[in-house]
C-alpha positions in Angstrom: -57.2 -7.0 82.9 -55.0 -4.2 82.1 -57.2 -3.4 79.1 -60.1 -2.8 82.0 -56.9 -0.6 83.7 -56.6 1.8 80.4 -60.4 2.1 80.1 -60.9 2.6 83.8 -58.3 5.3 84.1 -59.7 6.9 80.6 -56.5 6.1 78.6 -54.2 8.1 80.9 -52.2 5.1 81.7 -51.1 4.3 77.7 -50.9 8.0 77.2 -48.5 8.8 80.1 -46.6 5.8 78.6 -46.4 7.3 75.4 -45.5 10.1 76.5 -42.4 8.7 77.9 -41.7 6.7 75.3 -41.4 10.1 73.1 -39.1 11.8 75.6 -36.4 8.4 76.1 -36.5 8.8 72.0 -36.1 12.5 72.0 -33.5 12.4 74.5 -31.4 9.4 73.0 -31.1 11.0 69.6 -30.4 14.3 71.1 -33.2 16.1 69.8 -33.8 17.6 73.5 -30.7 18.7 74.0 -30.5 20.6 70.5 -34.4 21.4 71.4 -33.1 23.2 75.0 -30.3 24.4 73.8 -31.3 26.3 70.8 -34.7 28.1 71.1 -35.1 28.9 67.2 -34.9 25.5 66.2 -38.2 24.9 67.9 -40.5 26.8 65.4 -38.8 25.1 62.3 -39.0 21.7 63.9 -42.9 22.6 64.7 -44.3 25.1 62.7 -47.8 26.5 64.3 -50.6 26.5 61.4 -50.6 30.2 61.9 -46.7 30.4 60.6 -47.0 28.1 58.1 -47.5 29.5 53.9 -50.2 27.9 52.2 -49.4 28.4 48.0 -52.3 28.2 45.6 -50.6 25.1 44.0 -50.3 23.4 47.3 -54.4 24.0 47.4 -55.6 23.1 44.1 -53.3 20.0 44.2 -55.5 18.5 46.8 -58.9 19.2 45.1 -60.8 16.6 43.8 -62.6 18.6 40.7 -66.0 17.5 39.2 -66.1 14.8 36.9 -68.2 13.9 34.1 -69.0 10.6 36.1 -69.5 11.2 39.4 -70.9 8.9 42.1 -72.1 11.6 43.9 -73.9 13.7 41.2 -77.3 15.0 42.4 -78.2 15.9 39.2 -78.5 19.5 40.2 -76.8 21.1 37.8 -74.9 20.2 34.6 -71.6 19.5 33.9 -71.0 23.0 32.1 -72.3 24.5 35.4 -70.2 22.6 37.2 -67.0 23.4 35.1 -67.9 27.2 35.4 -68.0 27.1 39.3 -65.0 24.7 39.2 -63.2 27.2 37.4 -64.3 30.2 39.4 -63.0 28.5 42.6 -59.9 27.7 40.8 -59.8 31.7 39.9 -59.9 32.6 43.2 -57.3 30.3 45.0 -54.9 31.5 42.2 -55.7 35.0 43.1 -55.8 35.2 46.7 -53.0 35.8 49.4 -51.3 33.1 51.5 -53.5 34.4 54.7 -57.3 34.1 52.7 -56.2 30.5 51.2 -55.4 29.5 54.9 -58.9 30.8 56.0 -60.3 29.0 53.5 -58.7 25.9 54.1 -59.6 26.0 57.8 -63.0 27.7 57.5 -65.8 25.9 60.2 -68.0 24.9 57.6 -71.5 23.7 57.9 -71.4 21.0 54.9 -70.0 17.5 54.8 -66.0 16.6 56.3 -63.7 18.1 53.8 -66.6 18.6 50.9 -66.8 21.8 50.1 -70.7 22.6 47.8 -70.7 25.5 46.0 -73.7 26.8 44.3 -74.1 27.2 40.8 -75.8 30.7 40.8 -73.3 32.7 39.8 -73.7 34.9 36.6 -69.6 35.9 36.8 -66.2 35.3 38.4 -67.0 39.0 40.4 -70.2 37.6 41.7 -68.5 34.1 43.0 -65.3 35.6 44.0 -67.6 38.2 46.5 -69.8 35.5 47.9 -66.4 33.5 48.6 -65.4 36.7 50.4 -68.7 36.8 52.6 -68.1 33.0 53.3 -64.8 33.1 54.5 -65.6 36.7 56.6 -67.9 33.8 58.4 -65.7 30.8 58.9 -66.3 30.5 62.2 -70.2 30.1 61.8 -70.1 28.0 58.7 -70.3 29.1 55.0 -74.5 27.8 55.4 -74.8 30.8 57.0 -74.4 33.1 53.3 
């Protein structure tokens, strides 16, 4: 029955308990107290995504770059093709400021959850680094959009 209760009451019930769960713990180790009592500890206890520093390192660490064997390979374009756009991207995240990499990382794009598909078009660095420039201008609307 209570498992009728949670769904009836949309979750509230478990999320109110939760809730109070995470104040008795914040409380008991004194992380309120140190949380009311010193307002600048907040922001370096919980940074807001605006504050926070993306580096170029931090972003190309969590790429997943082309392979020679992919299970995903449309056959599209060749692995030379591939490597050139790869290395273009790769280019541009070294190259650009803390603020662009963030708007990258958090663009609203129109393509699959955390696949980013770039096209293979590009004659030079130049040409992919200003397309990348028109996408992110766009991130709100999706990069399908350029």
């Amino acid at each position: 029955m209570a498992f009728l209760q949670n769904s009836a009451d949309g979750g509230k019930g478990r999320t109110m308990r939760q809730i109070k769960q995470i104040r008795k713990g914040l409380k008991e180790t004194e992380v309120f107290q140190l949380l009311t009592g010193r307002a600048d500890v907040v922001p370096m206890m919980f940074p807001r995504l605006s504050a926070t520093a993306c580096s170029a390192k931090t972003a190309l660490d969590h790429i997943e770059w082309p392979l020679e064997l992919s299970s995903d390979d449309e056959g599209e374009y060749s692995m030379t093709v591939k490597s050139q756009v790869a290395e273009y991207l790769r280019q541009f995240i070294e190259n650009a400021s803390p603020t662009r990499l963030r708007q990258l990382l958090t663009s609203g794009s129109s393509t699959c959850f955390l696949t980013l598909r770039l096209p293979g078009h590009h004659e030079s660095y130049l040409d992919c680094a200003a397309q990348l420039e028109q996408c992110i201008a766009t991130n709100e609307t999706g990069f399908g959009l350029i």
